[in-house]
N, C-alpha and C positions, 0 to 999 in steps of 0.2 A: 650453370653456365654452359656446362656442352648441352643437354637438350636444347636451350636455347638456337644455338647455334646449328644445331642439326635442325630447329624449327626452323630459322629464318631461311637456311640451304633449301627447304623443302619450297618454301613458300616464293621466294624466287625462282626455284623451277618452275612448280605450277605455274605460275604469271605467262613464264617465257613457254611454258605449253600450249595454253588458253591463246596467247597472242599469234603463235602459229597456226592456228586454225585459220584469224582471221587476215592472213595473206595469201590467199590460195593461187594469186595469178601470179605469184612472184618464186619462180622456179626455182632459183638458190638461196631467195632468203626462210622460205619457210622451211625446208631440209636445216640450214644454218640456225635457227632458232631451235629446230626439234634436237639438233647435234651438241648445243650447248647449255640446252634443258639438261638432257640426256649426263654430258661430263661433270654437272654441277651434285647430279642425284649419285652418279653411277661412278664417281671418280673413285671414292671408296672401298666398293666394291673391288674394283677391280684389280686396285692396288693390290689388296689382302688374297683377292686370287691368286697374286703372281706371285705373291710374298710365298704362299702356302703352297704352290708349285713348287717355288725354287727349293720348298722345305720338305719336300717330297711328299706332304697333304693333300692330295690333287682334288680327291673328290668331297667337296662339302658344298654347302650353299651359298659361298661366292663365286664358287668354280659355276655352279649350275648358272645360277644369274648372267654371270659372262657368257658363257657360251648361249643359253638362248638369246638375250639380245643382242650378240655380237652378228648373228644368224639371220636375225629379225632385220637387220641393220641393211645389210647385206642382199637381203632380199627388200632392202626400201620399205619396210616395212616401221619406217622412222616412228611414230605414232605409238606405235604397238610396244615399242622398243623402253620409249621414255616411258611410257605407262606402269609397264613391267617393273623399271626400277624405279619411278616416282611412290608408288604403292609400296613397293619391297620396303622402303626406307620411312614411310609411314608405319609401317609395321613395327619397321626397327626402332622409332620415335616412342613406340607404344610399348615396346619390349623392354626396352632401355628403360623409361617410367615405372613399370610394373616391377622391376627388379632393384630398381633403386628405393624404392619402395617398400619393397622386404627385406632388404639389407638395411637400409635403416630401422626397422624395427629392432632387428638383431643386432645391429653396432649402436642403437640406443643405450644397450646392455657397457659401449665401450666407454662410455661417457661416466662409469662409476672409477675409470682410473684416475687415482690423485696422483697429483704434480709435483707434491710434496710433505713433507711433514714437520713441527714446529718440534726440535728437540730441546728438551730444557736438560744443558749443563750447568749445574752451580745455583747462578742466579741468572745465566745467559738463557736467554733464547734463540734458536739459531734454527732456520730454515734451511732444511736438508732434502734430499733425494730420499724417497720411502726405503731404496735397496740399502742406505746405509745404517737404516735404523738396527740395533740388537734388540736379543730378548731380554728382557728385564728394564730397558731404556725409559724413561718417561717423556710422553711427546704434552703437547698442551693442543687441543681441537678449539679454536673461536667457533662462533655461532658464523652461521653462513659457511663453515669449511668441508669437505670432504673429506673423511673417517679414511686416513691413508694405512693403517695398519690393526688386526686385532691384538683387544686386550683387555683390562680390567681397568673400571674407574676407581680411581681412587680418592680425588675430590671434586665437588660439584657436581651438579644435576641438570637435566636439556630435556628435552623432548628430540627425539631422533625419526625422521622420514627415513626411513629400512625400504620402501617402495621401489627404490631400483633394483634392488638384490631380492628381496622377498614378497613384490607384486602388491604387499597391503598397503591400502591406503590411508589408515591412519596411523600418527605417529607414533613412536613407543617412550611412554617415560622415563628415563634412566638417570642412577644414582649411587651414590659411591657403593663401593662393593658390587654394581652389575656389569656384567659383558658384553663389551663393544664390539658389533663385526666392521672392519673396513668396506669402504662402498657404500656405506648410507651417508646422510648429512646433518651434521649438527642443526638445530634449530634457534635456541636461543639463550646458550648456557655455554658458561666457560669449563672443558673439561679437561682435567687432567689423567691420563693413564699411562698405565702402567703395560710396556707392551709384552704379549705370552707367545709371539713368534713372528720370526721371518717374513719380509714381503715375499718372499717364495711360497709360504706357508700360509700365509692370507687368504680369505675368504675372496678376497677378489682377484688375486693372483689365479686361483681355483676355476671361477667362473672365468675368468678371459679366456684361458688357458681351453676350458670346453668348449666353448663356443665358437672360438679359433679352430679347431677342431671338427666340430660339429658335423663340417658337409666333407672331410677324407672319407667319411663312412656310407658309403653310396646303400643306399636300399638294395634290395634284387630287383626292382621293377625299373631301376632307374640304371641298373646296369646291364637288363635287358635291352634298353632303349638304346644306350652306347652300342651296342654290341648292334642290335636292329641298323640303326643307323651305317655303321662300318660296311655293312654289305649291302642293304639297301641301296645309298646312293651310285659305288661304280656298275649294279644289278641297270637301275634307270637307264644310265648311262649308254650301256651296249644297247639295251633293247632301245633306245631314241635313234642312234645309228643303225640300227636293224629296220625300224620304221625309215627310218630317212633313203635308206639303201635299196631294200629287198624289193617291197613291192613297184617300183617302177624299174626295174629289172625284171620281173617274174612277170608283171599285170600289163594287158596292154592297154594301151591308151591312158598310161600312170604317166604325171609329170612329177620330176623333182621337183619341182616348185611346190606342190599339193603338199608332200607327204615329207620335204624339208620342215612347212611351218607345222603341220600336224606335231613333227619331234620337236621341234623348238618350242611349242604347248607343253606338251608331253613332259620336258623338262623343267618349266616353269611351275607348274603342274606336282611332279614328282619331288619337289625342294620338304625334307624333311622338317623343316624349321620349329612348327606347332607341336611335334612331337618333342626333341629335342632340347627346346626351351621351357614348354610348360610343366613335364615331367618333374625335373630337380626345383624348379621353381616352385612347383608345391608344396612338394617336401621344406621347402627352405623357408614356403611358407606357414608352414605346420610347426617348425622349428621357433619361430619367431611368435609365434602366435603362443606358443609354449613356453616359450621365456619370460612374457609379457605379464603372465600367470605364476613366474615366480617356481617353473618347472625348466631343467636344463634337462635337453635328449641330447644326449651324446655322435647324434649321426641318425640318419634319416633311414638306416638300417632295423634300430631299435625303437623308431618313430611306424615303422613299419609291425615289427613283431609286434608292441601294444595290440596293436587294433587286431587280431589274433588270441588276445587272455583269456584265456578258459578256465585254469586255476589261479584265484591269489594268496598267496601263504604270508603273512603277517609276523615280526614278534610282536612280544609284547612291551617290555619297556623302551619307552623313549619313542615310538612308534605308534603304540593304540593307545597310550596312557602319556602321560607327562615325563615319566621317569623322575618324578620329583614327589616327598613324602610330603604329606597334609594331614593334620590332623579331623578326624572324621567326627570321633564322638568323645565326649569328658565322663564317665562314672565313677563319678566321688564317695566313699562309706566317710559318715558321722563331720566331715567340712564342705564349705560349696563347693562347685566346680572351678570357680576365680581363685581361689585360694589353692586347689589340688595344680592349676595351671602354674601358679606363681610360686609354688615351692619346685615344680619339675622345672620348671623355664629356670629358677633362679638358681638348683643344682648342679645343673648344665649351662652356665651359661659360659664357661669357658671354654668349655667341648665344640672341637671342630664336625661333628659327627652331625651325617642328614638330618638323624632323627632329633638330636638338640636343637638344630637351626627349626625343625620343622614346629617343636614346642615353643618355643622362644615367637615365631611368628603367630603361631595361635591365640598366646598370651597377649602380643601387641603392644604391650606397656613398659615403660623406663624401669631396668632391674637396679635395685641399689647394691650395688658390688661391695660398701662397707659393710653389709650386714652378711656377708659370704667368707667360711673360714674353711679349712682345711677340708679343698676339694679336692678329688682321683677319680682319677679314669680307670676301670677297671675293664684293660679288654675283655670283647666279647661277650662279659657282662652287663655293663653300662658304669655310671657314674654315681659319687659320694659325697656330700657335702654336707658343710652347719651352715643353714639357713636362718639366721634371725635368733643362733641359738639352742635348734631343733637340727639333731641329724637326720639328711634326708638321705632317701635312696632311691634312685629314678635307672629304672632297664629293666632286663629278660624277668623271666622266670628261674634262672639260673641265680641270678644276684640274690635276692628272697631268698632260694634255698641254702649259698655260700651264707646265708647268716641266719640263718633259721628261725624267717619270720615266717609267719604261717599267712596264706591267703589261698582263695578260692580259684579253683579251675576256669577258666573262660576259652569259650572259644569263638572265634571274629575270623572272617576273613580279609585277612591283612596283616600286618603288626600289632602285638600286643605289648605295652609299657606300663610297666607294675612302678604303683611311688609308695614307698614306706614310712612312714615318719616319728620320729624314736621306737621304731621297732614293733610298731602297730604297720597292719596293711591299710593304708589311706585312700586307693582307687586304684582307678586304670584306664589306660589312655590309648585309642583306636588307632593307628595310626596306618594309612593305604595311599594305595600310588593310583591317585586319579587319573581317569579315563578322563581325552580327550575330548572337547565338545563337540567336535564332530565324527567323532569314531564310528557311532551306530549309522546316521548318517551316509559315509562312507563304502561302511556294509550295502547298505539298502541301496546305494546308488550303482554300486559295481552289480548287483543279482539284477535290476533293473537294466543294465545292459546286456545280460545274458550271459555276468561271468557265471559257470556252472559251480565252481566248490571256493567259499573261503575256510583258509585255517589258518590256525595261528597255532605258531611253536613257541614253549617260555622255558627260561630255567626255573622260575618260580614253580611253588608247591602244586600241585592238582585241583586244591581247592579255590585258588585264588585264580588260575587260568581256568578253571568253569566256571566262577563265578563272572572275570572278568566276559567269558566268550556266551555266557548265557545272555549277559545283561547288553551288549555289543549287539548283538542275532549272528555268531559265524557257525557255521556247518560242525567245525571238527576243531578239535584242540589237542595238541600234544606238550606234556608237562614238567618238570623237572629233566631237562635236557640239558646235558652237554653240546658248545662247539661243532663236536662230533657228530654226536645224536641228531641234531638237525639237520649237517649234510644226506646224513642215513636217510630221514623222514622225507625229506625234498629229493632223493633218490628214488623212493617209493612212490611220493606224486605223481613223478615225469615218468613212470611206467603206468598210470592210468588216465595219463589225460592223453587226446587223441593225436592224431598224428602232423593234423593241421593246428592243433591248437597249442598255444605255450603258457606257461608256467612264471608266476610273475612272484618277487620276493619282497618285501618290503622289511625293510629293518635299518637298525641307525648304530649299532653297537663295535668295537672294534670285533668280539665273536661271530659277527654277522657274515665280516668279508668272507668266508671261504662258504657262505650261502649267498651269498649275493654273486659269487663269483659263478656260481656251478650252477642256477636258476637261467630260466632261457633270456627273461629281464630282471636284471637285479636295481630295485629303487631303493636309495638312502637319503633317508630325512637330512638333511644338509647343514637346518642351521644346528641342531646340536649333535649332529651325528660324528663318529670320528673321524679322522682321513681318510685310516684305512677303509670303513666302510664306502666314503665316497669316490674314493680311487677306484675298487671293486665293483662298484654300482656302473649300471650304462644310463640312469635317470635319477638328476640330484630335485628334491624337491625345498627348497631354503623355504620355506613355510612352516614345514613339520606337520602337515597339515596332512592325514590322511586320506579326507576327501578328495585331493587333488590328486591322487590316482586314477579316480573316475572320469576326473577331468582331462587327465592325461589320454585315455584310451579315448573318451569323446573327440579329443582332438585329432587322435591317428586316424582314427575312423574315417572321422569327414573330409580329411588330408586323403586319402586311401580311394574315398569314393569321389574326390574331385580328380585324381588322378585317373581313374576307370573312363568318369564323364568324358574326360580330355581324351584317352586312347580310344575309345569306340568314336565319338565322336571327329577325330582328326582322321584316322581310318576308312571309315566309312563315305567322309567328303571327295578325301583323296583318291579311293580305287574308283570312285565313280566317276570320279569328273577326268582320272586317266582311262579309262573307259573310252569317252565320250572325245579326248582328244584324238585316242588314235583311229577311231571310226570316221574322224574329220567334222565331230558336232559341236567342238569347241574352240572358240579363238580364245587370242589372250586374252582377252578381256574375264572371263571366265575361270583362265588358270592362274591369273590375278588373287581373284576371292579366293581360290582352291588355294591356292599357296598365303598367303599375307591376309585375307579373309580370316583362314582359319584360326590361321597364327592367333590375330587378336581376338579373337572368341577365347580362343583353348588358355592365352595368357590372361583376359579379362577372367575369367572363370577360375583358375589357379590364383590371384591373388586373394580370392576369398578365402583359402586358407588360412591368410594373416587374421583373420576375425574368427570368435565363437563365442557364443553366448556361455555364459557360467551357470 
């Protein structure tokens, strides 16, 4: 609605422009037409001049605008005058587009806030406000609704579009016992859950919350440009009065009339606007083009440092691997491996513990619980049970030796689970923390940008962080680490990478925050990462997707290098065609382009930001 309205303002001026040309004999109606061209384009302006005087703001680019055409005016120079601001406001038509334009990409992001949430008291349902839901509450999601809080399902199953919060395009399937984040949308299933926090504590309380945020974090280039700007324009200023002044004072045969309009150019000419608009504009569009991807920058500061990575430092779980256990391999002595699966799955089937769930899934099949009798959990060790009749014994190496069954040495990298069965050794069960599908991937794409060193820090054993960092291709791995130890280790990086270059952290873990804090950018896997982690990170990636780091830096880059095109570019226009004003080789028509020309190049240009190919 308002570009509209700024279109049709324009488009009425034009008219009333065009039609003054053609009454040229008619002395006060063609002035009178060009006077009310003029207050239809320039009304605006000028207000916001007076406004920003009165507010002690003198010098910006409505102050310029005024005062050159009020100059122009003055010297009848009617023509010149409405041009000035018919174009200005053209610009402004194009700036206004260009920026609503990247703001919506970014508050597309606001459109994952729910309106509300269905609470189930009793046998009630009752439609509430998300902030009054508690932890532990049960809400019910229809198909078609928006996932207003996280939590765990506990009955029925949907397909769930995750797309606005996590960028993937196909939906995910979920079912009793998986975890629901707020901000996606149910698809076609009645779900019931159980909520595990606070709309404060929400995943999408989270993301608003950053992106809200997002542009108080000015880059250095773009606080450059503020800063540029501040002295810049009242610099123009004096030296247009200096043109306007000196030389027909000092030169003979100078008229003020000459070297009046020469500054009245000069300052239409000098209007920073191209700088000052397309700059943050970039950034905001690299910002949004990031979001898009399912990647949140915290500030166009951190959008900056990326494109800068020279080390990246990795953990391991929940980060380059799943952090979730699977079983790898089944080695059964004297029964199959269906049978070694069905007595481990079926001794544990009580046990809340990784590794049981992880059996239990391997197996795949309905356990019959009547044929299960006097099961224990033996920390540390593992678990006991009569299966069918047959005591089993499913865990360590330690369990086998508390009962002194004898079995064979093995060594695997990963998890080893030893199953007994009346007191013979029965097999052994592989069990490891899968690597990521795009992990190696990931690697290969950040060396391909020229990051110089990846490594990856784990508290896991030595053997399992070389084999995972072998199998991955990272440079350096350091092993059985403390909290601590890793700050130590990220201590010792940022003393060899150079002086221009930064040190980037990736990890998902609550141990993480105080590396993710102390790393020049710290990025946390989002969707399973902790809070702390993602409070401490300045780059949430809700994917979990390690590749999209590479992605990330690809986007600062081209963010980075559309802002350079923009500065050399807007620069190089402007000192030349102010050049050429104060030598008297330029009328307005020229400091038109130089001013409002530029503008919309340097903003057409900056919105490409919002785009990158994947």
């Amino acid at each position: 609605m308002k570009h509209k309205k700024q279109l049709y303002k324009i488009i009425l001026a034009a008219f009333l422009f065009i039609a003054a040309f053609f009454v040229p004999g008619e002395k006060m109606l063609q002035p009178a037409l060009f006077l009310l061209s003029y207050l239809i384009v320039g009304w605006d302006v000028i207000k916001k001049a007076c406004r920003n005087i009165k507010n002690g703001q003198i010098f910006d680019e409505n102050f310029l605008m005024m005062l050159a055409t009020f100059g122009a005016v003055a010297l009848h120079e009617y023509s010149e005058a409405v041009g000035v601001m018919l174009f200005y406001q053209i610009g402004e038509l194009f700036q206004s587009y260009a920026v609503g334009k990247s703001r919506k990409s970014v508050a597309a992001l606001m459109d994952i806030r729910p309106d509300y949430a269905n609470l189930k008291t009793g046998k009630e349902i009752k439609k509430v406000s998300p902030e009054e839901v508690k932890i532990n509450d049960i809400i019910i999601i229809k198909p078609g609704e928006r996932v207003p809080l996280d939590g765990e399902i506990i009955k029925g199953s949907s397909l769930v579009d995750t797309s606005a919060v996590t960028g993937e395009s196909v939906p995910r399937e979920l079912e009793k016992g998986g975890k629901i984040i707020s901000g996606c949308v149910n698809i076609n299933g009645v779900l019931e859950v159980r909520v595990s926090g606070t709309y404060a504590e929400s995943t999408v309380a989270r993301i608003l919350d950053l992106v809200e945020n997002s542009s108080s974090k000015k880059a250095e280039v773009e606080q450059f440009i503020t800063r540029f700007a501040r002295w810049y324009t009242p610099a123009v200023v004096i030296l247009a009065v200096a043109l306007a002044c000196l030389p027909p004072l000092f030169l003979t045969g100078e008229t003020f009339y000459d070297w009046m309009y020469r500054a009245l150019t000069f300052l239409v000419i000098s209007c920073p606007c191209a700088l000052v608009i397309s700059v943050p504009l970039s950034f905001f569009g690299g910002i949004g083009a990031a979001s898009r991807q399912g990647i949140l920058v915290k500030g166009g500061n951190y959008l900056q440092a990326l494109s800068e990575a020279e080390i990246v430092v990795f953990d391991k779980t929940g980060t380059l691997t799943r952090g979730s256990f699977s079983v790898v391999d089944v080695h059964p002595e004297k029964i199959s491996a269906d049978a070694l699966l069905r007595y481990a799955a079926s001794a544990g089937v009580h046990s809340g513990h990784p590794v049981s769930r992880s059996i239990r899934v391997a197996y795949g099949k309905k356990i019959d619980l009547a044929e299960i009798n006097a099961f224990e959990e033996i920390p540390a060790h593992g678990v006991s049970a009569e299966v069918g009749g047959h005591k089993v014994f499913v865990g360590s190496r330690r369990l086998l030796k508390k009962y002194s069954i004898a079995y064979p040495e093995v060594t695997a990298v990963g998890t080893v689970i030893y199953v007994a069965i009346d007191g013979e050794f029965a097999g052994w069960i592989h069990i490891a923390d899968e690597i990521k599908p795009d992990a190696k991937s990931a690697v290969a794409a950040l060396k391909k940008l020229g990051v110089r060193q990846t490594v990856m820090l784990t508290g896991d054993t030595k053997a399992i962080g070389k084999s995972v960092a072998a199998e991955i291709g990272l440079d350096r791995v350091y092993a059985e680490l403390l909290p601590a130890g890793k700050v130590e280790k990220v201590e010792a990086l940022l003393a060899e990478k150079s002086a221009a270059g930064k040190l980037v952290f990736a990890g998902d873990g609550l141990n993480d925050a105080p590396v993710l804090a102390r790393a020049d950018i710290g990025i946390a896997m989002g969707g399973v990462g902790s809070d702390a982690a993602v409070e401490a990170a300045d780059v949430v990636i809700m994917t979990d997707e390690p590749s999209k780091i590479a992605l990330a830096v690809k986007i600062s880059r081209k963010t980075l290098r559309i802002v350079r095109e923009n500065i050399i570019f807007s620069l190089a226009v402007k000192f030349a065609v102010l050049g050429m004003g104060a030598a008297g080789m330029a009328t307005m028509w020229e400091a038109v382009f130089a001013d409002v020309g530029v503008s919309v190049i340097a903003i057409l240009n900056a919105v490409r930001a919002l785009y990158i190919r994947r």
